[in-house]
TORTORVEX-86151 format. One record per residue (C-alpha): residue in three letters; y negated, z, x. Coordinates in steps of 0.5 Angstrom, whole numbers, plus 500, padded with zeros to 3 digits. Each point is the difference from the previous one (the first is absolute). Last residue first. Layout:
TORTORVEX-86151
ALAYZX;...
end
This chain:
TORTORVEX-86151
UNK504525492;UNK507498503;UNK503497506;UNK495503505;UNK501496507;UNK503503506;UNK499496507;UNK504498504;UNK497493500;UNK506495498;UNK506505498;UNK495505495;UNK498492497;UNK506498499;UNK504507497;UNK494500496;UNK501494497;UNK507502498;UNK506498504;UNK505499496;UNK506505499;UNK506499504;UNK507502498;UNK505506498;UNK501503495;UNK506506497;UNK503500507;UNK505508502;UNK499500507;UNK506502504;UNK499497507;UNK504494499;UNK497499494;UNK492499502;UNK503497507;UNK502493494;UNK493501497;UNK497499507;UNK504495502;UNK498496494;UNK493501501;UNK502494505;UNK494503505;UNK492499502;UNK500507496;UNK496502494;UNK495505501;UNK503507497;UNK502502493;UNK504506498;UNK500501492;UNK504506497;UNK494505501;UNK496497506;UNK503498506;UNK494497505;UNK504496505;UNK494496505;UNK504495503;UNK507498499;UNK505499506;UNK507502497;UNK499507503;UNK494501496;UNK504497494;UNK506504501;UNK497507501;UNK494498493;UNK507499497;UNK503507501;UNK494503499;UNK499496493;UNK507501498;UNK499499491;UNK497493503;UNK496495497;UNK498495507;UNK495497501;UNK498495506;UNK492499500;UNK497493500;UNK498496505;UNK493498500;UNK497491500;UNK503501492;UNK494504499;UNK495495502;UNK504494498;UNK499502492;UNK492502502;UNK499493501;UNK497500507;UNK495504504;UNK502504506;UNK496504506;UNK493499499;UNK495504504;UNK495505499;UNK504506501;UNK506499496;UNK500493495;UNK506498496;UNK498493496;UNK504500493;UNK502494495;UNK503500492;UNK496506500;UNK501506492;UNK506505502;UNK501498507;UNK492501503;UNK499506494;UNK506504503;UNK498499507;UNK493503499;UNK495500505;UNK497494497;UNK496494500;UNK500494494;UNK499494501;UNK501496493;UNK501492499;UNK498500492;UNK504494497;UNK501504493;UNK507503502;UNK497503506;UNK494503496;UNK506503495;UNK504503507;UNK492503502;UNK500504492;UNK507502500;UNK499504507;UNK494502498;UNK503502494;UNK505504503;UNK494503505;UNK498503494;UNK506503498;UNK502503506;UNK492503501;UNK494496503;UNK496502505;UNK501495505;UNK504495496;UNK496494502;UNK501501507;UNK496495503;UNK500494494;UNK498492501;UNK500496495;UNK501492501;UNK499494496;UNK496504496;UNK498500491;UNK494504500;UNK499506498;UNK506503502;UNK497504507;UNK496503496;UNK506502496;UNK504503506;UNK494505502;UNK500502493;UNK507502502;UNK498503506;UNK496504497;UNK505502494;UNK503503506;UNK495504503;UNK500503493;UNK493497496;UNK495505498;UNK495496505;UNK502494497;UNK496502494;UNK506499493;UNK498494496;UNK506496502;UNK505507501;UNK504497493;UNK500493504;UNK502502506;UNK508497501;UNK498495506;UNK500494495;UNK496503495;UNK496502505;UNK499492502;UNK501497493;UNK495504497;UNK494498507;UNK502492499;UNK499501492;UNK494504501;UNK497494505;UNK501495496;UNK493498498;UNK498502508;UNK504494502;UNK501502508;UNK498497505;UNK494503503;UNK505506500;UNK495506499;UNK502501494;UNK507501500;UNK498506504;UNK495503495;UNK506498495;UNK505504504;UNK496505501;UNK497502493;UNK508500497;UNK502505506;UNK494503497;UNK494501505;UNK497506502;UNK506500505;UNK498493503;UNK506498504;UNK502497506;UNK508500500;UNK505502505;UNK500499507;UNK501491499;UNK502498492;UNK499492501;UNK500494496;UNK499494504;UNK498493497;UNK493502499;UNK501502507;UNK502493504;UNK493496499;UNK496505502;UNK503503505;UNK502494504;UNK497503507;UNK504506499;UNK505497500;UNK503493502;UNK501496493;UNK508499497;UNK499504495;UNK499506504;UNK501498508;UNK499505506;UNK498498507;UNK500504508;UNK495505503;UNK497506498;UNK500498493;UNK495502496;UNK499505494;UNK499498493;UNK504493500;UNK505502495;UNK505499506;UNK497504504;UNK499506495;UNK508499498;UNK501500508;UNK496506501;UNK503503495;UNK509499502;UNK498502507;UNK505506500;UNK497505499;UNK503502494;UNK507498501;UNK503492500;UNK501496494;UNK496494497;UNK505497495;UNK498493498;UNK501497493;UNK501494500;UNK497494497;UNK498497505;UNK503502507;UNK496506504;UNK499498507;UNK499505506;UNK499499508;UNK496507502;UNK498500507;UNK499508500;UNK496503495;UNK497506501;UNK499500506;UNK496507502;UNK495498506;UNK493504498;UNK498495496;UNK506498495;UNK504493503;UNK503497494;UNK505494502;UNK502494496;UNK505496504;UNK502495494;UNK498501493;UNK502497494;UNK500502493;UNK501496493;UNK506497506;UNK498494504;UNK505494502;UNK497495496;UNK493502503;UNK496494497;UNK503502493;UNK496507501;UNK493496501;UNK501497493;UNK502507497;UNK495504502;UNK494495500;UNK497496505;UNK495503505;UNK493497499;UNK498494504;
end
């Protein structure tokens, strides 16, 4: 008997995500350890942040989990099916932008996407046109349509990449650092671009090294440093796991910066009328009321929540880019 499809064989597995790998390890000739006993799972319908520095084992998972390099121990499931023995079931329900787009530069952007659709012994060839208009018109590239892929910016590349991927309706598309290349306006709509797919029921996994893309556009996030998995959850819980940062608005900042040194706060950083520190284990009252005491004038006092990167910097010590 043949494998069962996707979602049939998903139902078996209740308590699986559209991504589920438990030990997945890659061991590269020569020793180097890739990825290191990964235990991840991607929840339907999410869209899952993938983050961790460049280097971090981000790529070789996608490309297991994609079935195109073998695990060196270990399991991954798509759609409920192990990869990559299930290959040929899972991936006409997967859309994936993995290391940029193969492109022919001969070819238009147009002439590409109609020489991949047809390569799709699936697809209707009588409504191959219309599929290929919606997919560039989807990713703002139906004025460069007739333009060759060679002229193309490495940002309209990575947009045509993006429409490949949206053919076909997919349960799961899977994006390694899809604004690569892409300037503030285009990363914007890519951002648009994932959140619309999220709303039609598309399960996004989207690798980063951006922490601003995570926390503008993931509803869950994984963090991985030097091959392994340090946290995943909902992105919310993630950054509410870090303390914040204590700010005080002060015309005294020197005078301020004393104070809450003495006052046991960490890392004090007085820059123009803001002094900020990591906010103390201690009744912030206190250290308000000995602000006072010493003659410190207070226009704001309080606690700012912690961002994304206050998290992910406090879980692996690491820094990440925040921006594009």
């Amino acid at each position: 008997m043949g494998e069962a499809p996707a979602r049939e064989q998903e139902s078996a597995h209740p308590g699986d995500g559209v991504v589920v790998t438990r030990a997945l390890t890659k061991r590269y000739r020569g020793g180097q350890l890739a990825v290191d006993g990964l235990h991840l799972t991607v929840p339907e319908g999410s869209v899952f942040g993938f983050l961790g520095p460049n280097g971090s084992g981000k790529t070789t998972t996608i490309r297991m989990l994609m079935g195109l390099i073998e695990p060196t121990s270990g399991t991954a499931r798509v759609l409920g099916l192990p990869m990559p023995r299930s290959a040929r079931a899972v991936l006409p329900h997967v859309g994936a932008l993995i290391e940029g787009p193969a492109l022919y530069g001969f070819l238009s952007g147009r002439d590409n996407l109609l020489r991949l659709d047809a390569a799709d012994p699936t697809a209707d060839p009588r409504t191959r046109r219309a599929r290929v208009a919606t997919a560039l018109d989807r990713v703002g590239l139906t004025a460069a349509a007739g333009k060759k892929a060679k002229a193309y910016s490495l940002g309209m590349k990575q947009r045509l990449g993006l429409a490949a991927a949206l053919l076909r309706p997919r349960r799961l598309l899977v994006l390694d650092e899809p604004t690569n290349g892409l300037d503030p306006q285009g990363m914007r709509e890519i951002r648009t671009l994932v959140r619309e797919l999220a709303s039609d029921g598309t399960t996004v996994f989207l690798s980063s090294h951006l922490l601003d893309e995570i926390e503008q556009v993931c509803t869950h996030a994984a963090v991985m440093t030097r091959g392994r998995l340090i946290t995943q959850g909902p992105v919310a819980e993630l950054s509410a796991g870090a303390r914040g940062r204590l700010v005080v608005t002060t015309p005294d900042p020197a005078d301020a910066a004393r104070v809450l040194k003495e006052q046991g706060v960490a890392d004090v950083v007085a820059a123009g009328d803001r002094v900020t520190g990591e906010a103390p284990e201690r009744d912030l009252a206190e250290v308000n009321a000995a602000l006072v005491r010493a003659g410190v004038r207070v226009r704001g006092f309080g606690v700012e929540r912690a961002s994304l990167e206050d998290a992910f910097v406090a879980l692996t010590g690491e820094g990440f880019d925040v921006a594009g």
